[in-house]
C-alpha positions as CSV (number, residue, x, y, z in Angstrom):
1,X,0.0,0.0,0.0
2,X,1.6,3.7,-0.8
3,X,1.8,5.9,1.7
4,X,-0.1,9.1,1.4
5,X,2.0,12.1,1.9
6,X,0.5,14.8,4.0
7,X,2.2,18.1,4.8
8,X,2.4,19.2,8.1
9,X,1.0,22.6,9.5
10,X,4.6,24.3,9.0
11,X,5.6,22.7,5.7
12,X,1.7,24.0,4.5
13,X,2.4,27.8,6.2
14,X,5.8,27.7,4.6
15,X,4.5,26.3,0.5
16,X,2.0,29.2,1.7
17,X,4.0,32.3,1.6
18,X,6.6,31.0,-1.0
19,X,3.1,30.7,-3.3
20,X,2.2,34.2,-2.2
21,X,5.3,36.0,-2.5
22,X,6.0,34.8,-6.0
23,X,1.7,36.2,-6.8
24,X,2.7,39.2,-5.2
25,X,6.0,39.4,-7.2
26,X,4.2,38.8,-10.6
27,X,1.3,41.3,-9.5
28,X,3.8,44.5,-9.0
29,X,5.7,43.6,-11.9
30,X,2.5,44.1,-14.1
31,X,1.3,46.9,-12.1
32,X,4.1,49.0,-12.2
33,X,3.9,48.4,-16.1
34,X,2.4,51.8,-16.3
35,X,5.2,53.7,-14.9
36,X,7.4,53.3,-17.9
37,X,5.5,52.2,-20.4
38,X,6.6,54.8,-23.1
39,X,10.6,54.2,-22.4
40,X,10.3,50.2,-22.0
41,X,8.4,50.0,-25.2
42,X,11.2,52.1,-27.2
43,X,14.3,50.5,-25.0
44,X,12.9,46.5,-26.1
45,X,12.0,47.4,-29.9
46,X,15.7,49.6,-30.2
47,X,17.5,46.1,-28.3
48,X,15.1,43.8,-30.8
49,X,16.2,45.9,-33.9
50,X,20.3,46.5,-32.5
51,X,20.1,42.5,-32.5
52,X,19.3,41.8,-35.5
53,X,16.2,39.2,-34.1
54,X,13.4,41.7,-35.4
55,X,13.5,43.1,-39.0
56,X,10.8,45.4,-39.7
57,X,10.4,48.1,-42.6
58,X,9.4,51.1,-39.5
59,X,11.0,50.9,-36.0
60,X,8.5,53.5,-34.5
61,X,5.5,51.0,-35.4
62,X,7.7,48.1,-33.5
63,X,7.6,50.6,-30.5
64,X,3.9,51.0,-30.6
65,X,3.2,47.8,-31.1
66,X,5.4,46.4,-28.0
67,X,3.2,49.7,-26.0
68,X,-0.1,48.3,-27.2
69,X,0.9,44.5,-25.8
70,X,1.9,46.4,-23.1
71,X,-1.0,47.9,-22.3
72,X,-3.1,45.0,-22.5
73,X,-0.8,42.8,-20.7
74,X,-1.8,46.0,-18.0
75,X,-5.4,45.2,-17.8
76,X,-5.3,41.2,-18.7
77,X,-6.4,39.0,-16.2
78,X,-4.8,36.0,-14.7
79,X,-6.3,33.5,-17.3
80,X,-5.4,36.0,-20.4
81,X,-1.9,36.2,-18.9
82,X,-1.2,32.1,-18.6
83,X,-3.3,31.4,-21.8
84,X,-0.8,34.0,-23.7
85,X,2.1,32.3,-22.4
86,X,1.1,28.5,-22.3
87,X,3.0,27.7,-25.4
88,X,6.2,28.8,-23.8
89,X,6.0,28.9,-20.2
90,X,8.8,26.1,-19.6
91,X,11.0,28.3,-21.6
92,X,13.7,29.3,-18.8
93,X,13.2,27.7,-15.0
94,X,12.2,31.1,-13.3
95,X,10.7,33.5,-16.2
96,X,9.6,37.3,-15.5
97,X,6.3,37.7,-16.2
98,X,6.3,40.6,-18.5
99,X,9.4,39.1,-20.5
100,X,7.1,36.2,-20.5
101,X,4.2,37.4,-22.0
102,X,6.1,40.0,-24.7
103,X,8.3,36.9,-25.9
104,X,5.0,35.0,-26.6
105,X,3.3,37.8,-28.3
106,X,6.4,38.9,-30.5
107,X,6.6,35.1,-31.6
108,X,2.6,34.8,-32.2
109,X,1.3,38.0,-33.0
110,X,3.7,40.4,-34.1
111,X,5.0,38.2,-36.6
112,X,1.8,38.8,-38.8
113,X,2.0,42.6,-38.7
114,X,2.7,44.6,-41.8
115,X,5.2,46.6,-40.5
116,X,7.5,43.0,-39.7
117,X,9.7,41.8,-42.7
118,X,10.7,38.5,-39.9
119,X,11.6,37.4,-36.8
120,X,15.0,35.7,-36.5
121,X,17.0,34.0,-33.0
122,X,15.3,31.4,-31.1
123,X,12.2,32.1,-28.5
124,X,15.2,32.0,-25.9
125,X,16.7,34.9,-27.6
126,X,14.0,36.7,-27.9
127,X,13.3,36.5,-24.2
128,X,16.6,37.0,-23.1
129,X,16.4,40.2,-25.5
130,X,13.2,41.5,-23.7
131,X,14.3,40.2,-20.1
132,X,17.9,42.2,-20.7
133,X,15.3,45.5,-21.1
134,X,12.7,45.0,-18.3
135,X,15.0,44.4,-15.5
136,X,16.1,47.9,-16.2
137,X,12.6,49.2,-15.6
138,X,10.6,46.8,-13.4
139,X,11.1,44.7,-10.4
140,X,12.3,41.3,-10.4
């Protein structure tokens, strides 16, 4: 017969607040969105362009794109937020939320947009791109 593993009252309290910490970590990184919005958007589409892993034909409609996905990544809820990132949420072993969600919406969305000749470097250095930008601007 297996034995049936049951936390105790500590181990629970503990799982608790490590659960609750990383919630509240996630929540003021998308809150706090708003602050910067305007120089995050230009500082991830310049870092996308320097790199040579986005090629558009107009870098000013890369910035406003990366604002709008911003913006709605601002007011998305919880399920919008893990059903954006589902595809590629196993993508590095701790990932930033907002790196996260931009890396999935470059790689889905933005590679249909006019203004996008393609999308080189793997998801990982996409993300890495983005990730480089945001921990300038937001909190771990």
């Amino acid at each position: 017969m297996a034995k049936v593993f049951r936390p105790s009252t500590r181990e629970a309290n503990i799982l608790s607040k490590i659960e609750s910490q990383k919630e509240r970590t996630r929540r003021l990184a998308i809150n706090s969105i708003n602050d910067c919005i305007d120089s995050l958007s230009n500082a991830i589409a310049m870092k996308l362009v320097d790199d040579s892993l986005v090629e558009t034909t107009n870098k000013n409609a890369l910035e406003e794109q990366i604002k709008i996905a911003l913006e709605k990544l601002g007011r998305a809820d919880d399920f919008e937020i893990d059903y954006q990132v589902a595809p590629i949420r196993n993508l590095v072993p701790q990932p930033h939320v907002v790196s996260l969600f931009l890396t999935a919406w470059i790689i889905e969305k933005l590679l249909n947009h006019k203004d996008v000749v393609d999308i080189y470097g793997s998801d990982e250095d996409i993300y890495l791109n983005i990730h480089q930008q945001i921990k300038k601007f937001l909190p771990a």
